[in-house]
C-alpha positions in Angstrom: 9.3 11.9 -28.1 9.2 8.8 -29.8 5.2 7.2 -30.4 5.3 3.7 -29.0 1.9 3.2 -29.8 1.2 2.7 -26.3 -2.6 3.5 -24.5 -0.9 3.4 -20.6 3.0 5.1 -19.7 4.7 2.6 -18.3 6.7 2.9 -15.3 10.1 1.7 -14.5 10.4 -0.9 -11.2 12.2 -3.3 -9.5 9.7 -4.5 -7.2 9.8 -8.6 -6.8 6.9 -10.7 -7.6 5.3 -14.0 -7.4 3.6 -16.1 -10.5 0.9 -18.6 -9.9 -0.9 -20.6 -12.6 -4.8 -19.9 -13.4 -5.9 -16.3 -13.1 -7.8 -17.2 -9.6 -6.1 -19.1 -6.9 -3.5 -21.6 -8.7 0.0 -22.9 -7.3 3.2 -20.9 -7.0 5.2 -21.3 -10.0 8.3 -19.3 -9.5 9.4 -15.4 -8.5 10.7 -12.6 -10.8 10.9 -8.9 -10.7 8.6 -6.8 -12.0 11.0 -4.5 -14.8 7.5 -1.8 -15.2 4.3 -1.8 -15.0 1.2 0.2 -16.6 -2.9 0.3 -16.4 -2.4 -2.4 -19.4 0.1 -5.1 -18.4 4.1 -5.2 -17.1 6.9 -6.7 -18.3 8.8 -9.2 -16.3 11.8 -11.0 -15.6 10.7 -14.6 -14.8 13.3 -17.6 -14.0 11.8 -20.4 -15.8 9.7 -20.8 -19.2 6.1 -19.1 -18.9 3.6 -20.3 -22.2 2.6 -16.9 -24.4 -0.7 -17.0 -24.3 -1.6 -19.1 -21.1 -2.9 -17.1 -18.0 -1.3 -16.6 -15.1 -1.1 -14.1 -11.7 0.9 -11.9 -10.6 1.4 -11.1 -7.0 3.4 -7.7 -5.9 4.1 -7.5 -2.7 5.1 -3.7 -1.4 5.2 -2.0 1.5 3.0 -4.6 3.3 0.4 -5.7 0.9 -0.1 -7.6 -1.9 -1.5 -6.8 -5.4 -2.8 -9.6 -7.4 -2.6 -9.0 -11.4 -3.9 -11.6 -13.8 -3.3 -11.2 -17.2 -1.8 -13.1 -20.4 1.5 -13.8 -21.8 1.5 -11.3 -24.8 4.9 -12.6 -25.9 8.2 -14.1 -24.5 10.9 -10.9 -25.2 13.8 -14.0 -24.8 16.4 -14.2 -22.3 17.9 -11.8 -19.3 21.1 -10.2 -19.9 21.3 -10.1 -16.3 20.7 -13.5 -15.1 21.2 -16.4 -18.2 18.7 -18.3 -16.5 15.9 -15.7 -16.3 13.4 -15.0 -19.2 11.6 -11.7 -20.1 7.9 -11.8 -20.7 5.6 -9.3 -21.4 1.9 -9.5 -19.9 -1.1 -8.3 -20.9 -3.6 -7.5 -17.9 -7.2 -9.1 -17.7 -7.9 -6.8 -14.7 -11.7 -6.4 -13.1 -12.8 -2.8 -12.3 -11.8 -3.2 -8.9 -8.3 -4.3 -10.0 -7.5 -1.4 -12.1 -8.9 0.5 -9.4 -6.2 -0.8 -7.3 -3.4 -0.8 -10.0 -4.0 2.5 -10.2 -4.1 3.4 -6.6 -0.5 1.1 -6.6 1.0 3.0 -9.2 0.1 6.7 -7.7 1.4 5.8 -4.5 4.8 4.8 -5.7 4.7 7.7 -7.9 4.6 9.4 -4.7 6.7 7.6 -2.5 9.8 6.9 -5.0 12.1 9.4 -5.6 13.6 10.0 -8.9 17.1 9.8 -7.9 16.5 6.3 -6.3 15.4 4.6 -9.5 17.7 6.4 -12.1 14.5 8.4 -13.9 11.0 8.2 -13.6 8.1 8.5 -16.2 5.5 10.7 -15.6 2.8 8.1 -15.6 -0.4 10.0 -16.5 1.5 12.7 -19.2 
């Protein structure tokens, strides 16, 4: 297995998202999908231009509730083969202890919940 260099596994989603401005409160600035997700920030697929190093929040909404992420542009990985129009970004997570509290309790359950088969493969997060 290849070293990424990586603290946090990351683990593979498709789960949509909103993106406000401001890490607290903010306006809605667009929807995007959230491509994974770890204890240290996600990678996303954003249409419209997000600024590397600005802060913004991320909003996943699953199952019924909503988990709000605020972290940094860490860099802008360029356009979406899939949608022209889309950008990749990759976020860096300023997260409280009660956030990565609930990160982690959001990642565990879908762990749980999501089958293998239904996503292609799946990580084992905490290995």
């Amino acid at each position: 297995m290849r070293n990424t260099g990586r603290t946090y596994a990351r683990w593979p989603s498709d789960l949509k998202v909103e993106v406000f401005s401001g890490p607290v409160g903010g306006v809605r600035i667009g929807e995007g999908v959230l491509l994974d997700v770890s204890l240290s920030g996600c990678l996303l697929r954003v249409r419209g231009l997000l600024k590397t190093g600005s802060t913004y929040r991320i909003r996943v909404n699953w199952k019924g509730s909503a988990l709000d992420l605020p972290g940094r542009v860490a860099r802008d990985a360029g356009r979406s083969g899939a949608d022209p129009v889309a950008r990749h970004y990759g976020i860096a997570f300023n997260l409280t202890g009660g956030q990565e509290k609930d990160l982690r309790l959001f990642i565990e359950e879908v762990r749980r919940t999501e089958k293998p088969e239904d996503k292609g493969f799946l990580r084992d997060y905490w290995g």
